[in-house]
DRENKOLTI-28607 format. One record per residue (C-alpha): residue number from 1; y negated, z, x negated. Coordinates in nm, 3 decimals, m for minus. Layout:
N
+-----+---------+---------+---------+
!   i !   north !      up !    east !
+-----+---------+---------+---------+
! NUM !       Y !       Z !       X !
...
+-----+---------+---------+---------+
//
This chain:
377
+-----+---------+---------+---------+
!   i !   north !      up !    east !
+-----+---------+---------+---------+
!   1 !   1.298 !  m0.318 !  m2.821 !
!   2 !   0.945 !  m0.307 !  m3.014 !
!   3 !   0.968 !  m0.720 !  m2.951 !
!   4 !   1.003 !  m0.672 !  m2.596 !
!   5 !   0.671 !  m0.390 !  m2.583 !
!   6 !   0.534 !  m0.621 !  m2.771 !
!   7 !   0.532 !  m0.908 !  m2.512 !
!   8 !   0.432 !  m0.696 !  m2.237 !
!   9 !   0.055 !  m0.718 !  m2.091 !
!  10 !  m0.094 !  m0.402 !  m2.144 !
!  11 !  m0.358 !  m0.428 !  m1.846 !
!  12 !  m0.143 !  m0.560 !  m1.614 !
!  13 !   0.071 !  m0.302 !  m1.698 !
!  14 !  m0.188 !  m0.012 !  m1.672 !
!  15 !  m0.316 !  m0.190 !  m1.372 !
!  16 !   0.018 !  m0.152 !  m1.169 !
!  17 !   0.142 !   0.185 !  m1.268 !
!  18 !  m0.230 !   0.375 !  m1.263 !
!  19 !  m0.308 !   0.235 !  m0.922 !
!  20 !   0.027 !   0.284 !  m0.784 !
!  21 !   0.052 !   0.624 !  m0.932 !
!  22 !  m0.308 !   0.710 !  m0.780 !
!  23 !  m0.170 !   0.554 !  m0.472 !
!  24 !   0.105 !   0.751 !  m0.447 !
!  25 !  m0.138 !   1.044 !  m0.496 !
!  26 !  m0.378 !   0.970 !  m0.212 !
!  27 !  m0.068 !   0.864 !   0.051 !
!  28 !   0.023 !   1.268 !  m0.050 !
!  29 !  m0.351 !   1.368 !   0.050 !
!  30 !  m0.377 !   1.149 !   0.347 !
!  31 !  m0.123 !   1.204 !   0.517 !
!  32 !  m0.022 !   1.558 !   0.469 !
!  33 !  m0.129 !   1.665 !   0.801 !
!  34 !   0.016 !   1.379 !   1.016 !
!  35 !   0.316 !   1.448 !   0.815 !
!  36 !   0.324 !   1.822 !   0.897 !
!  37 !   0.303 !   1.711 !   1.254 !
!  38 !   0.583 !   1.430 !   1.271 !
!  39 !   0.858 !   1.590 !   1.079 !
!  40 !   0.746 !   1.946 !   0.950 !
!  41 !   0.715 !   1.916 !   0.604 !
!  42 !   0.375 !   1.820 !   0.458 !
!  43 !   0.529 !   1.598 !   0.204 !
!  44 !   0.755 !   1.390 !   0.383 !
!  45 !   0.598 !   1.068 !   0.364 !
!  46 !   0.461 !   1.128 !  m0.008 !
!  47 !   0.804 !   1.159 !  m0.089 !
!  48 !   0.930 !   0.846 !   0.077 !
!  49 !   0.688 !   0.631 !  m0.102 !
!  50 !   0.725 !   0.800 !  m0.424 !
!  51 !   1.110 !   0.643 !  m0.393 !
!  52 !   0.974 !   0.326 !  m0.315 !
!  53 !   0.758 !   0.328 !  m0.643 !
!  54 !   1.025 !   0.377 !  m0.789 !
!  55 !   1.232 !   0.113 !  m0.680 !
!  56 !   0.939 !  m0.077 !  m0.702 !
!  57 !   0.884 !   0.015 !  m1.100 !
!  58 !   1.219 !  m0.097 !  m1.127 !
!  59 !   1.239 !  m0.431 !  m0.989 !
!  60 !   0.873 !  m0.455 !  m1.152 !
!  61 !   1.044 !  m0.422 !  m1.516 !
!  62 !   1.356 !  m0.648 !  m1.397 !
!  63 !   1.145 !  m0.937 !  m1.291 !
!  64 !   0.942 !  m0.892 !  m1.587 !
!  65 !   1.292 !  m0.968 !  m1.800 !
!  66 !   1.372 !  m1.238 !  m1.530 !
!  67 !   1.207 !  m1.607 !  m1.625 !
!  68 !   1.064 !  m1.673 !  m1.309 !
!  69 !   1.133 !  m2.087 !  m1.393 !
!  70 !   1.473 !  m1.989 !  m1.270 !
!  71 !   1.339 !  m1.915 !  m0.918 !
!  72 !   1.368 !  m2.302 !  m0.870 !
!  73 !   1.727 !  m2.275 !  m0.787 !
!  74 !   1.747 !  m1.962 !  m0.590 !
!  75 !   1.444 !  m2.086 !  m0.354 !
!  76 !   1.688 !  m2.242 !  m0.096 !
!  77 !   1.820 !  m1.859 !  m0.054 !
!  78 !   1.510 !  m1.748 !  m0.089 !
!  79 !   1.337 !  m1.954 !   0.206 !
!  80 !   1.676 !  m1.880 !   0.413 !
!  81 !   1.620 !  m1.516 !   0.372 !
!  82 !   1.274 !  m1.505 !   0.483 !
!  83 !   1.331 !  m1.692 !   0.746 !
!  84 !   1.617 !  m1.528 !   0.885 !
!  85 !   1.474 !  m1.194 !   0.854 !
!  86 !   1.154 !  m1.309 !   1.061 !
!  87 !   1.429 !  m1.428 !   1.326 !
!  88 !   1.625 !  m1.081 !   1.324 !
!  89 !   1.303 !  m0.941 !   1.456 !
!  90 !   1.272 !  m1.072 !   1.774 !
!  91 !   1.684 !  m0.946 !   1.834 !
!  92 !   1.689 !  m0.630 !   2.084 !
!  93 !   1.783 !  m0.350 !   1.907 !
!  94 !   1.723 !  m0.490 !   1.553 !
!  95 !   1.288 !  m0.522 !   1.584 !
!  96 !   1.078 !  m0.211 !   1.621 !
!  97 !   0.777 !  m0.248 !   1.776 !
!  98 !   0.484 !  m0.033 !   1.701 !
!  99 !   0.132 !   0.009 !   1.812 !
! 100 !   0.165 !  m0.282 !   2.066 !
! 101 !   0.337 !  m0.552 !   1.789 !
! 102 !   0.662 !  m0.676 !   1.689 !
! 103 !   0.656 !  m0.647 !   1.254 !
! 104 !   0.971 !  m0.440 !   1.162 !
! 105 !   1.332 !  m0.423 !   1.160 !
! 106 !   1.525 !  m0.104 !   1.161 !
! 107 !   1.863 !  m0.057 !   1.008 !
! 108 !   1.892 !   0.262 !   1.052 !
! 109 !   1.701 !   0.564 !   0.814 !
! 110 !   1.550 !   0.165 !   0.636 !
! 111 !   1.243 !   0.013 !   0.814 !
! 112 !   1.133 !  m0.300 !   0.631 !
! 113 !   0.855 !  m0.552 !   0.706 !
! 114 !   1.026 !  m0.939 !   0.708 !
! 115 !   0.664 !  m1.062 !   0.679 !
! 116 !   0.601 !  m0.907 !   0.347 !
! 117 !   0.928 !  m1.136 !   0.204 !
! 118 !   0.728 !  m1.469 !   0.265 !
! 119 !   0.440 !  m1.348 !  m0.033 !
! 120 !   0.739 !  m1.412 !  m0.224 !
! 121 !   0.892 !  m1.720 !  m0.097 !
! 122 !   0.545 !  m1.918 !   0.028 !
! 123 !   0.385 !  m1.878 !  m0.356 !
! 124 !   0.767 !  m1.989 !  m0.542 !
! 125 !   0.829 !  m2.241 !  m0.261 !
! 126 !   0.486 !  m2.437 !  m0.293 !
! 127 !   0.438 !  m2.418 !  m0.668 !
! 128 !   0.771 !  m2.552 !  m0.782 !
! 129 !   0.733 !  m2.831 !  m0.489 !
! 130 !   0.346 !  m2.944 !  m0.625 !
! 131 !   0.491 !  m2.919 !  m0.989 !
! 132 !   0.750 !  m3.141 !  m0.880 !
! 133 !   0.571 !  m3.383 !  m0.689 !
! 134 !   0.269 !  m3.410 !  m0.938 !
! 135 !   0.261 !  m3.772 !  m0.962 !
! 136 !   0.247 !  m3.759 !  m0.619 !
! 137 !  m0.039 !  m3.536 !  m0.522 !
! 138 !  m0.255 !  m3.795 !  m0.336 !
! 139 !   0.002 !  m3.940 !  m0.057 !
! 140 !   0.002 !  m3.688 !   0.217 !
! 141 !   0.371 !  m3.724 !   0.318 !
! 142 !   0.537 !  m3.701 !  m0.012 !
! 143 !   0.366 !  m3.464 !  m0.111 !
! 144 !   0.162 !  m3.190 !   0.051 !
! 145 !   0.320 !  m3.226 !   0.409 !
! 146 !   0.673 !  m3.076 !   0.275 !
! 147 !   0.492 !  m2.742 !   0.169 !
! 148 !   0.299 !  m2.730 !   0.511 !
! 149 !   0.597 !  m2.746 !   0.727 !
! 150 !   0.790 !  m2.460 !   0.573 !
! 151 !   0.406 !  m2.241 !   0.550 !
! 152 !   0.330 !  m2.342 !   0.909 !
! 153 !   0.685 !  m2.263 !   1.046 !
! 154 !   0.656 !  m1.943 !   0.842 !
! 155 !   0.322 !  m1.819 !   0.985 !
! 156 !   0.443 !  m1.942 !   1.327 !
! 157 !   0.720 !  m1.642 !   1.315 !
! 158 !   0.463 !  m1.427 !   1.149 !
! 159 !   0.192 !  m1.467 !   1.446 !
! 160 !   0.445 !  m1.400 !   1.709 !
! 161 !   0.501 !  m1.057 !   1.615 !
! 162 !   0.169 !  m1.086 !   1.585 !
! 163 !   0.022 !  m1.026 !   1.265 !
! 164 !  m0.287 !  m1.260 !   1.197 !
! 165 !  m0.411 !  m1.054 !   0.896 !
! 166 !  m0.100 !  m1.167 !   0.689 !
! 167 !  m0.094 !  m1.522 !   0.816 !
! 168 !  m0.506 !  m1.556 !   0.690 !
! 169 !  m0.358 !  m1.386 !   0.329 !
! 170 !  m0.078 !  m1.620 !   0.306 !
! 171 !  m0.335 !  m1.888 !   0.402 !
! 172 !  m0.530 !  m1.805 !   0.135 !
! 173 !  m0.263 !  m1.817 !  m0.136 !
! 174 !  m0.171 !  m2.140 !   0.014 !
! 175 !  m0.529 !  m2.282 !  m0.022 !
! 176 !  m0.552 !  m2.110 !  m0.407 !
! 177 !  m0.182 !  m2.249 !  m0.467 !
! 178 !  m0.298 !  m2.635 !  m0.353 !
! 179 !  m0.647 !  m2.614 !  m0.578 !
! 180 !  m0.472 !  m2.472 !  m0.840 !
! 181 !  m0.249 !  m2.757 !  m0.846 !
! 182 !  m0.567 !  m3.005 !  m0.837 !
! 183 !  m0.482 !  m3.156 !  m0.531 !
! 184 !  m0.749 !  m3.388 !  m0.396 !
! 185 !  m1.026 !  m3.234 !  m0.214 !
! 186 !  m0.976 !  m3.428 !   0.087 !
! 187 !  m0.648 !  m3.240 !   0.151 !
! 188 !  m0.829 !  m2.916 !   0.108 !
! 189 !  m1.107 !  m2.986 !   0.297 !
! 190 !  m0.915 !  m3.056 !   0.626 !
! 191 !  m0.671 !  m2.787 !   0.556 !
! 192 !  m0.937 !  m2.537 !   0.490 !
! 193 !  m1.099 !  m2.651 !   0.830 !
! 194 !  m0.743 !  m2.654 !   1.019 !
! 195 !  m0.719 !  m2.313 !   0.938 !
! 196 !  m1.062 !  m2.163 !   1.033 !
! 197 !  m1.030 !  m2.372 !   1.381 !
! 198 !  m0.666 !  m2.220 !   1.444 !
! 199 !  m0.793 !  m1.834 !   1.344 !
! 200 !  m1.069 !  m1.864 !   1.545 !
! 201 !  m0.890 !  m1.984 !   1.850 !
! 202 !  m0.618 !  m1.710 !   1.743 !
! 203 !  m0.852 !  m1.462 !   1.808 !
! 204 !  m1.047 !  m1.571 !   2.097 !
! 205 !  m0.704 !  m1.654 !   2.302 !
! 206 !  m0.551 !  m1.332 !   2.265 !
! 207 !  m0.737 !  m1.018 !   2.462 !
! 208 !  m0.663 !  m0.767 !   2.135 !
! 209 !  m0.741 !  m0.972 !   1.886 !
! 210 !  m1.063 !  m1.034 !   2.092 !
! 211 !  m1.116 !  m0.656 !   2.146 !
! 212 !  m1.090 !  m0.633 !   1.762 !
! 213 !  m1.340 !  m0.882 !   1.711 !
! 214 !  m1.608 !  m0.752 !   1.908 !
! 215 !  m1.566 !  m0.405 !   1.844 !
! 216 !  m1.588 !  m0.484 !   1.466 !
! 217 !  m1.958 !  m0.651 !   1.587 !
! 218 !  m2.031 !  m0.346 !   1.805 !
! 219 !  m1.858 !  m0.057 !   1.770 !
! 220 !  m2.093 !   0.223 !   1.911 !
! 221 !  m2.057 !  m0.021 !   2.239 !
! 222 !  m1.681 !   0.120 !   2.309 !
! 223 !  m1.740 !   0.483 !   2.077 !
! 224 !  m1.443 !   0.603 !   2.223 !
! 225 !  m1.197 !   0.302 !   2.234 !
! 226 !  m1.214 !   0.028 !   2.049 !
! 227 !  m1.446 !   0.115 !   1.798 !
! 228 !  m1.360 !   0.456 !   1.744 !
! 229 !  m1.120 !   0.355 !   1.401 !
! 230 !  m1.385 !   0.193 !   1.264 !
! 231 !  m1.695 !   0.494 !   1.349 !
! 232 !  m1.442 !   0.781 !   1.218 !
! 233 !  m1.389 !   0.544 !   0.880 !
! 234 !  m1.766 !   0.531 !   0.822 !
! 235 !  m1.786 !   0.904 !   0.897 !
! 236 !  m1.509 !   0.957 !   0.590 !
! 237 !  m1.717 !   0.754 !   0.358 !
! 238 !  m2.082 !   0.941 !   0.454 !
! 239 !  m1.921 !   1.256 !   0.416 !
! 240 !  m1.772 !   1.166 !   0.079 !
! 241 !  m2.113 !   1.084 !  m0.053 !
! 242 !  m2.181 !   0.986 !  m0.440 !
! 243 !  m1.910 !   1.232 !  m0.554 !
! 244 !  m1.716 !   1.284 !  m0.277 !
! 245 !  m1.574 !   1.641 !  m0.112 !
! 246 !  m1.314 !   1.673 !  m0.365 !
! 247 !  m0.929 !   1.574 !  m0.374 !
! 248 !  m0.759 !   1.695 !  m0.102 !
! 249 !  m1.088 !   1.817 !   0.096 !
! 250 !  m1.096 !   1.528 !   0.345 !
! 251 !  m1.128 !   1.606 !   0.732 !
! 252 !  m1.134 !   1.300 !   0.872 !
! 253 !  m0.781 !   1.319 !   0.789 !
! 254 !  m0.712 !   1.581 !   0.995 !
! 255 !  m0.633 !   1.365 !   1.320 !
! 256 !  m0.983 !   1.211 !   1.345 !
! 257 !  m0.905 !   0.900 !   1.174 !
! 258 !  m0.632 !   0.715 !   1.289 !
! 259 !  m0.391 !   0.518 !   1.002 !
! 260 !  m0.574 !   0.749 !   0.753 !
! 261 !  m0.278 !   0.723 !   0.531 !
! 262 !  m0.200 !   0.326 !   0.594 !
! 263 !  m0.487 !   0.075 !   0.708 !
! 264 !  m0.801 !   0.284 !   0.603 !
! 265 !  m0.690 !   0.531 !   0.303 !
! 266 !  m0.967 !   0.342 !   0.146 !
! 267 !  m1.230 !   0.595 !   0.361 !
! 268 !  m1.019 !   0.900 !   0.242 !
! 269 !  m1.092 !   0.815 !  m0.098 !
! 270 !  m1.426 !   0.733 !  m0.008 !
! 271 !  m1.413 !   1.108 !   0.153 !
! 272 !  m1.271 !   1.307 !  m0.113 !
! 273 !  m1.381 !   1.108 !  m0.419 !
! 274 !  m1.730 !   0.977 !  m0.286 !
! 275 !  m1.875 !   0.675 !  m0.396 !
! 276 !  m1.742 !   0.683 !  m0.753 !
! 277 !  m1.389 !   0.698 !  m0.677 !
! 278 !  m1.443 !   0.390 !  m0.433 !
! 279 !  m1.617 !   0.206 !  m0.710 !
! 280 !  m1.329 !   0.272 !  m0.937 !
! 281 !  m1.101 !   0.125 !  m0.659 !
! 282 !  m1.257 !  m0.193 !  m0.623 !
! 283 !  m1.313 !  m0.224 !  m1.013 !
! 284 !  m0.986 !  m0.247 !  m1.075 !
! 285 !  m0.883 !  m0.516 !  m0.762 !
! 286 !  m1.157 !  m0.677 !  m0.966 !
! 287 !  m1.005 !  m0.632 !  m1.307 !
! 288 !  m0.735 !  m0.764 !  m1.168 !
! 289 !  m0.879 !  m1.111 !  m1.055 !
! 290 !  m0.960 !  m1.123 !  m1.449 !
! 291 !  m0.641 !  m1.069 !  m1.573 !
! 292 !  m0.426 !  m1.241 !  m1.320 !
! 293 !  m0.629 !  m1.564 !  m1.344 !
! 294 !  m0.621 !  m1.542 !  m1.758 !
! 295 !  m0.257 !  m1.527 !  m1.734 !
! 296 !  m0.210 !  m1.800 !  m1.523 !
! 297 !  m0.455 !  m2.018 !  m1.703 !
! 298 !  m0.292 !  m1.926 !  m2.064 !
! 299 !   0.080 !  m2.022 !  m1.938 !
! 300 !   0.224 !  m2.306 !  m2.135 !
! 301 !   0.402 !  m2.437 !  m1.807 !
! 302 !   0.205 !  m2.570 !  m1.501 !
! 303 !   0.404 !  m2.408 !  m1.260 !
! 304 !   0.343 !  m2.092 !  m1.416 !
! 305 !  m0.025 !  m2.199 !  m1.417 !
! 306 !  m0.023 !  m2.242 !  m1.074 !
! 307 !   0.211 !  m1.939 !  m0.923 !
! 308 !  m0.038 !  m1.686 !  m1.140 !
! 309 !  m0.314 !  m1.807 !  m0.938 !
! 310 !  m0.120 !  m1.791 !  m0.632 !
! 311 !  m0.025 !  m1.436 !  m0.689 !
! 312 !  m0.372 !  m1.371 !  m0.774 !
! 313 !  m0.574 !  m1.458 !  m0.531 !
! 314 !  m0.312 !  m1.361 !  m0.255 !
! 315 !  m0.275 !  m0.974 !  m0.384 !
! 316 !  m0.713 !  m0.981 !  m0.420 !
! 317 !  m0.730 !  m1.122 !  m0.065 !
! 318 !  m0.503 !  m0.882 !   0.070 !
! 319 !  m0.721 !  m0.567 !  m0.120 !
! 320 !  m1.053 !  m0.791 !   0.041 !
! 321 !  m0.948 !  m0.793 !   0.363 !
! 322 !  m0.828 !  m0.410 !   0.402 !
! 323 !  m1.119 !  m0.249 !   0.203 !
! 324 !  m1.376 !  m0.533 !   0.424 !
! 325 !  m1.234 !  m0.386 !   0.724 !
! 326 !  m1.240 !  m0.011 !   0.628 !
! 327 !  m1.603 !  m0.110 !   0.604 !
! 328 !  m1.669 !  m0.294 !   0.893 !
! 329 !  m1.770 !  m0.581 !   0.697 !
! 330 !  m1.484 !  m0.751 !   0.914 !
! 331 !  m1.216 !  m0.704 !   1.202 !
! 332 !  m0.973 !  m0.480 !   1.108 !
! 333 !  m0.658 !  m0.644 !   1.050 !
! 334 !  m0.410 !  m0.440 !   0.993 !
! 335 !  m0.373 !  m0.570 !   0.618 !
! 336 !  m0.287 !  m0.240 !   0.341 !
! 337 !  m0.452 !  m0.182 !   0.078 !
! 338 !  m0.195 !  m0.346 !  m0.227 !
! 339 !  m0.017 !  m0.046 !  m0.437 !
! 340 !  m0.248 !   0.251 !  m0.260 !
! 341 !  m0.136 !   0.239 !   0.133 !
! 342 !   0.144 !   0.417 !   0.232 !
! 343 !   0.467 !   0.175 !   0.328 !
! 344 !   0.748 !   0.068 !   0.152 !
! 345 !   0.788 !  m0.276 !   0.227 !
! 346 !   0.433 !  m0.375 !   0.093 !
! 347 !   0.459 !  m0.153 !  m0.217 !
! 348 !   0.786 !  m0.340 !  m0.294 !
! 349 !   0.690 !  m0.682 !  m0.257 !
! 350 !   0.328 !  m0.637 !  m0.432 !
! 351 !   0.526 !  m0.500 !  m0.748 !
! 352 !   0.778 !  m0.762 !  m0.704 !
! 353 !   0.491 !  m1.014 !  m0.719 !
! 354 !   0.334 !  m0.832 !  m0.995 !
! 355 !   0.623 !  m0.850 !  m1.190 !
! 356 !   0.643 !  m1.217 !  m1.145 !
! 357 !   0.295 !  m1.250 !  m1.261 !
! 358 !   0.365 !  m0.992 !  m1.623 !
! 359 !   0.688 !  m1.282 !  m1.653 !
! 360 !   0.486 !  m1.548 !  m1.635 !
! 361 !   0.236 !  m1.390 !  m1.900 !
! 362 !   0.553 !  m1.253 !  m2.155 !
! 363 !   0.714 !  m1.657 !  m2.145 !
! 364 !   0.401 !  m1.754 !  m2.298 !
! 365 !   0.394 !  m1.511 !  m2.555 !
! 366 !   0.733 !  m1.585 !  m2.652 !
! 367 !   0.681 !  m1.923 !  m2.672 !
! 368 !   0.379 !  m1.859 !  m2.868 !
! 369 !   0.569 !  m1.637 !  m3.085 !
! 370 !   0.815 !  m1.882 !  m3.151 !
! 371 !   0.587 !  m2.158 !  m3.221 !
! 372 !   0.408 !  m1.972 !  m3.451 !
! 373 !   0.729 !  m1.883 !  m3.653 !
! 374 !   0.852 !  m2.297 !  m3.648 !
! 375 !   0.489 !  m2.319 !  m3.838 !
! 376 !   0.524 !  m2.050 !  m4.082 !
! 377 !   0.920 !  m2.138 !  m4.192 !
+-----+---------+---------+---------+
//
């Protein structure tokens, strides 16, 4: 037992229980008074996600236990899974749509997010493929084309619904997968490219994703439509101030800010806990980045090398995008914020992932550990 503490990473490990606990905290504050409203007791959806962090801690400390080099040979069911889940969507009766798109499936009480299974498969999937095909890494066809199929069919399903704000994460912990695997720059240059043409297009084809857009640019043009979310979120984070209202003081909350609980809890922090407890948020996303990368770089196996920075950088994008568009530094996306927004499915999987990562980190030390005892006997 002490062995197995041992091997553990402390920050990582402080990192995923503090900010999910504080999480769990805020969804309580933010959405106490939607909550009162939908179902009639204040703590309803506190509750809910507190049993998701704990299924979450659990499968955090199972994958932890669970070397992740034996992910090669479940990734067939892995992919399948992902892939049929995105299907069952789009099945009458099976996909729930809310707030004008198609991203859950209902069976019955359960509502889970398919998307949120491909930050699992996509990072597995691409690493052990590029580990595999190393020798390979500069013919197009053998090697990188393989992984783009399966990500481009993937994202395919995933904009239908649609949901661009996941396809650009995913994109991005594509892109960090490929460098991390040094393939050559070429590849990533017209792959990065490919994928700024295609979002851009994305968004100027489709009237709400348009709407988004330029109400991000100019939301005082539209005060009362589509750049009302936006205007109430930088009303939470002025009243907050330095030091904030204090914890449970927000009124933005209080049906003026829309998603308060989900998409932009970020300006309820900002509300009750003021500028302080916002830095403290995006100090530890950036902690994070520090220790993610330093256990990927530090794993005695490549593909461990490269799935830590895959994790890494798709978690960090994922806090980038929702805390950029809280602050109208870019269209809101829909994206939550990793272990603090209220919803099951994404608290799951970012756990899941995290765990992954803390595996990746304890097979070095063991192998470290047993090195080290082959030199002392």
């Amino acid at each position: 037992m002490k062995k197995l503490l041992h091997s553990f990473h402390l920050p990582l490990l402080i990192f995923t229980i503090g900010l999910g606990a504080f999480g769990l905290v805020m969804v309580y504050s933010a959405s106490y008074f939607v909550a009162l409203e939908a179902t009639g007791d204040a703590a309803s959806f506190a509750k809910r996600q507190g049993l998701w962090f704990i299924l979450g801690l659990s499968v955090f400390f199972f994958v932890s236990t669970f070397k992740f080099t034996a992910y090669k040979k479940l990734m067939p069911i892995i992919l399948g899974v992902t892939i049929f889940a995105l299907l069952l969507i789009f099945i009458p009766g099976v996909g729930t749509e809310r707030n004008q798109a198609l991203r859950w499936i209902s069976f019955g009480p359960l509502v889970i997010q398919p998307s949120e299974l491909a930050k699992i498969a996509i990072p597995l999937y691409v690493s052990f493929l590029l580990v595999h095909k190393k020798d390979q890494l500069h013919d197009f066809k053998k090697s990188i084309l393989p992984s783009m199929i399966v990500v481009l069919m993937i994202a395919f399903l995933i904009m239908l619904q649609p949901d661009l704000g996941t396809v650009i994460s995913l994109a991005a912990g594509y892109l960090a997968l490929l460098i991390a695997a040094q393939v050559p720059i070429r590849y990533l240059l017209v792959f990065g490219a490919g994928g700024v043409l295609a979002v851009t297009v994305l968004a100027i084809t489709s009237p709400y994703r348009l709407e988004r857009l330029t109400s991000f640019m100019a939301p005082f043009e539209d005060p009362d439509g589509a750049g009302y979310q936006l205007i109430q979120s930088w009303t939470a984070m002025a009243n907050g101030g330095f030091t904030g209202s204090g914890f449970g003081e927000s009124v933005m909350k209080l049906g003026y800010l829309p998603e308060s609980h989900t998409d932009f809890i970020i300006a309820i922090i900002a509300e009750e806990f003021g500028f302080i407890g916002t830095g403290g948020v995006i100090l530890a996303f950036g902690a994070f980045l520090v220790i993610g990368f330093s256990i990927a770089m530090k794993s005695v196996y490549p593909v461990g090398r490269i799935l830590g920075i895959g994790i890494t950088i798709q978690i960090a994008t994922q806090a980038i995008m929702n805390l950029a568009a809280a602050g109208g530094v870019m269209p809101i996306t829909g994206i939550p914020l990793p272990l603090v927004s209220y919803g099951g499915s994404s608290l799951l999987i970012t756990m899941t992932l995290l765990g992954i990562l803390m595996n990746i980190h304890r097979m070095t030390y063991n192998q470290q550990v047993r090195e080290e005892r082959q030199v002392a006997a």
